[in-house]
C-alpha positions in Angstrom: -192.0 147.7 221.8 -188.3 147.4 223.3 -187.6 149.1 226.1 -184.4 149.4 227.3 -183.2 150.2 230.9 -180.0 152.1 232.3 -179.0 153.9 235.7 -175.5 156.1 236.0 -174.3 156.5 239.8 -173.4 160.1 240.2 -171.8 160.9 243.8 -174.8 160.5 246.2 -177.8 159.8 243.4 -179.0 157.5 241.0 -180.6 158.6 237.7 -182.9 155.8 236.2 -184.3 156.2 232.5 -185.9 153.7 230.6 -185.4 154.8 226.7 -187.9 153.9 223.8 -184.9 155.2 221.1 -184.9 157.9 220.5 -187.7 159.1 223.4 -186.7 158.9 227.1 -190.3 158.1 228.3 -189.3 157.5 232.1 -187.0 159.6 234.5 -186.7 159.7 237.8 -183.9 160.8 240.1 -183.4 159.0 243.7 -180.9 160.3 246.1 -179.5 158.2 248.7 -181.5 159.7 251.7 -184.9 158.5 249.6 -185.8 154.8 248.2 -184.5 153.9 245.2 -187.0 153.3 242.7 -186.2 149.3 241.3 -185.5 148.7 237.2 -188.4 146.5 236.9 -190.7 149.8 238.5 -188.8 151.9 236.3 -190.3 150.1 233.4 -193.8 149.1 234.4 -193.9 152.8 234.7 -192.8 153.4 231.3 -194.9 150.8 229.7 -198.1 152.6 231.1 -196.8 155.9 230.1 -196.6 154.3 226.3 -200.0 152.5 226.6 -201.9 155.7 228.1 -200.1 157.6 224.8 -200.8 154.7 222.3 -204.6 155.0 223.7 -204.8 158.7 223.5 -203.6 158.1 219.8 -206.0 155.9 218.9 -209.1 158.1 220.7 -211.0 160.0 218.0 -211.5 164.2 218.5 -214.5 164.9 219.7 -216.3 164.3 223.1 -216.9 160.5 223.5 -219.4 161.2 226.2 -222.2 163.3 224.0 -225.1 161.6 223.3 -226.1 161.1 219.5 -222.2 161.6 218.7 -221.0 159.5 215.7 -217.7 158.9 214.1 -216.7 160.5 210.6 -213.4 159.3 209.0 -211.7 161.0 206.3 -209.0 159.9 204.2 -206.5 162.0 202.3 -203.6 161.1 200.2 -200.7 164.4 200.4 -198.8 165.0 198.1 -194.9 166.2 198.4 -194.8 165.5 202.3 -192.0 163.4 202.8 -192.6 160.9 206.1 -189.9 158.6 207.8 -191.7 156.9 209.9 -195.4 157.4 211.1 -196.5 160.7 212.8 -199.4 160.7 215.1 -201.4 163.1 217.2 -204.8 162.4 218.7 -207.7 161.6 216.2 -204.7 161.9 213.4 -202.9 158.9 211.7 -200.0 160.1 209.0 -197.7 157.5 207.2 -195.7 157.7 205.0 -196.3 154.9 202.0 -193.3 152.6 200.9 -192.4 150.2 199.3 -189.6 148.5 201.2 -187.0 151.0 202.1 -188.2 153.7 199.7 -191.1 156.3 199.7 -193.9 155.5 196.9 -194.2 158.8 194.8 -197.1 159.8 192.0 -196.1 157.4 189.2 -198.8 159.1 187.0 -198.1 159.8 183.4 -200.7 162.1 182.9 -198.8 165.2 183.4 -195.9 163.7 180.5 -199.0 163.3 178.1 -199.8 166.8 178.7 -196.4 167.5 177.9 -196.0 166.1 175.4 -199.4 167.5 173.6 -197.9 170.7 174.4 -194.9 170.5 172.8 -196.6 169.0 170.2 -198.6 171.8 169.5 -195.6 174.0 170.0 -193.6 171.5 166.8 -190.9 170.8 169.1 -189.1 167.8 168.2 -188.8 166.7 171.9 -190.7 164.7 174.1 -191.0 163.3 177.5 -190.7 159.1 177.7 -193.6 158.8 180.1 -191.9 156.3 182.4 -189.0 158.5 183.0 -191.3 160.7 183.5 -193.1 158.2 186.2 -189.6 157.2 187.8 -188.5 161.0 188.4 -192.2 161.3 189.9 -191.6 158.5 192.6 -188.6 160.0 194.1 -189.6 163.7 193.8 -193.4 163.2 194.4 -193.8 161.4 197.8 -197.2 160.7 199.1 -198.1 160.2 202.9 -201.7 158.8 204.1 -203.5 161.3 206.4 -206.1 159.2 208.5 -208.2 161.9 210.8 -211.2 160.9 213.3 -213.7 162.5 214.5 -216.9 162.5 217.0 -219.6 164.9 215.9 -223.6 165.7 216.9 -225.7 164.2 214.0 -227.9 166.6 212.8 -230.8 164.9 212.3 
């Protein structure tokens, strides 16, 4: 994590933000009848505020506390869901797959042979090349990972 730190003077206050680009995760205004709050506080402050959220992330949904709770898991591969970077809410995980700098798509040729049996039937005298087929998939078809957690009462 980089964390970077900045104050602007403006007339009689100070405004301190610590960024975590794009997210401003710390703010605080001093003015110059009150203490002014120090960079390095500025920043311990943000750093807890981005390890209470990372731990909140990572928590499953459910109520930890229950007695005879256990964890499911399920994991889901989405189609046509374009992801930059990771997206998270509690319990949920999504992230996009890549390979390097581009998204992995469905490089399936099922759907060309399928096609292609079609138009077969059909006596056209076209076809699909399968990894054409594949390549268009990639870009068009991207897939994301959906991770999701959960605490639930065994029924037993």
């Amino acid at each position: 994590m980089s964390l970077e730190f900045s104050a602007q003077e403006e007339s009689a206050k100070t405004l301190l933000s610590v960024r975590d680009f794009p997210r401003t995760v710390f703010l605080t205004e001093t003015k110059a009848d009150e203490p002014t709050a120090f960079p390095q506080q500025a920043l311990n402050a943000a750093q807890e505020a981005v390890a209470e959220r990372e731990r909140r992330y990572a928590e499953p949904l459910g109520d930890p506390d229950r007695p005879g709770n256990a964890e499911f898991r399920v994991l889901a591969l989405v189609e046509r869901v374009l992801l930059a970077q990771p997206l998270r809410v509690p319990g949920v995980q999504m992230l996009p797959l890549r390979s390097g700098d581009d998204a992995v798509g469905n490089r399936s040729t099922d759907e060309a042979a399928i096609i292609n049996g079609a138009l077969g039937e059909l006596e056209w005298r076209v076809w699909l090349k399968p990894d054409q087929w594949a390549q268009l998939n990639t870009r068009e078809r991207p897939i994301m990972v959906m991770h999701m957690r959960w605490l639930t009462c065994r029924q037993g």
